[in-house]
N, C-alpha and C positions, 0 to 999 in steps of 0.2 A: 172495426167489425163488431158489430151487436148483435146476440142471438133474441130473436123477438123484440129487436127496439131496443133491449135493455143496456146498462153500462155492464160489462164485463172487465171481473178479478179475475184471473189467471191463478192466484190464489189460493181462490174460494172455488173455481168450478161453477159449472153451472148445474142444476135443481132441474130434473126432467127432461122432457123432450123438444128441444127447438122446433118451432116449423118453420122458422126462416132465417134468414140471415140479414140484417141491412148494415148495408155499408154508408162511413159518414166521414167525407172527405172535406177538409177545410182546408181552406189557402190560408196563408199567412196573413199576417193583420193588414199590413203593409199593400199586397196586391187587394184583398178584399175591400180596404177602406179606399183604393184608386181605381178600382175597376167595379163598378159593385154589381153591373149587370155583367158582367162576363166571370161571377164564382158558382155558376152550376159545375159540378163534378162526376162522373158515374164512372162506373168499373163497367169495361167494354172486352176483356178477356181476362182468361185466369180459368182457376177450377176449386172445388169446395170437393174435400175427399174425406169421410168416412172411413176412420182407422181404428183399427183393434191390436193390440200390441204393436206388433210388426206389420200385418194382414190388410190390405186395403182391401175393403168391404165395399165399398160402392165411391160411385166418383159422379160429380154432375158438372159438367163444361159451362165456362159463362164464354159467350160468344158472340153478344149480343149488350151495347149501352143499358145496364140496368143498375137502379139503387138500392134492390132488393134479389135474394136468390130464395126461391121456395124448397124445403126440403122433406115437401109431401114425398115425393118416389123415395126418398129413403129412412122416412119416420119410424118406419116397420121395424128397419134395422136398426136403429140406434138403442143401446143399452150400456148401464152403466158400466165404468170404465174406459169406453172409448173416449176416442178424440175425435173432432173435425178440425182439417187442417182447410184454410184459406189462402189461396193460391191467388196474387194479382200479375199479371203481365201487363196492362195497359189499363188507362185511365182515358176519357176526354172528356175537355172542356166545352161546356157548351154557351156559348158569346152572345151578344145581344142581338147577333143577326140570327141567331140558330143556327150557325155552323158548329158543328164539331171538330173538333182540334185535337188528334189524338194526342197521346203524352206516355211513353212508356215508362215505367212506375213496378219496380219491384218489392213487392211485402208477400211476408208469412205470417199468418197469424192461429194458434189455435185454439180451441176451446174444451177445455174437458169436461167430460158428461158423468156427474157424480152419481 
């Protein structure tokens, strides 16, 4: 998970206000160096939530193969403090035919907003 592309500390927090999120999923050396046209990856369900202590502030559903999630509708809200939490439920692969392959795939990831 990278808020604007970037590499993210857990650390350090993050400096301002994301407007996105992308996601950067790699296969192992192993399948990537024997399959090399089938390591397309994207997150195909899950949720990015917007939290404030306890308080979930805003929620946006991913429901839909994407490698990026926009977090224009809730830019507004974000201040420092909070956290955005990344929620994955499903992943797929997409193969040199262009099918997708779903792959269910659990992570949390969050980001705090310094």
């Amino acid at each position: 998970v990278r808020p604007d592309g970037q590499e993210y500390n857990p650390n350090d927090g993050f400096d301002g206000k994301p407007s996105q999120i992308a996601f950067r999923l790699t296969p192992d050396a192993d399948f990537a160096e024997r399959f090399e046209n089938d390591r397309t990856f994207l997150v195909s369900k899950g949720t990015v939530t917007l939290i404030s202590g306890r308080n979930q502030k805003a929620r946006i559903p991913i429901d839909r193969p994407t490698g990026t999630v926009s977090l224009a509708q809730i830019s507004n809200r974000i201040q420092s403090g909070d956290r955005i939490v990344v929620s994955i439920e499903e992943i797929i692969r997409v193969n040199y035919k262009d099918e997708e392959i779903r792959i269910p795939f659990l992570s949390n990831s969050s980001i705090n907003i310094n």
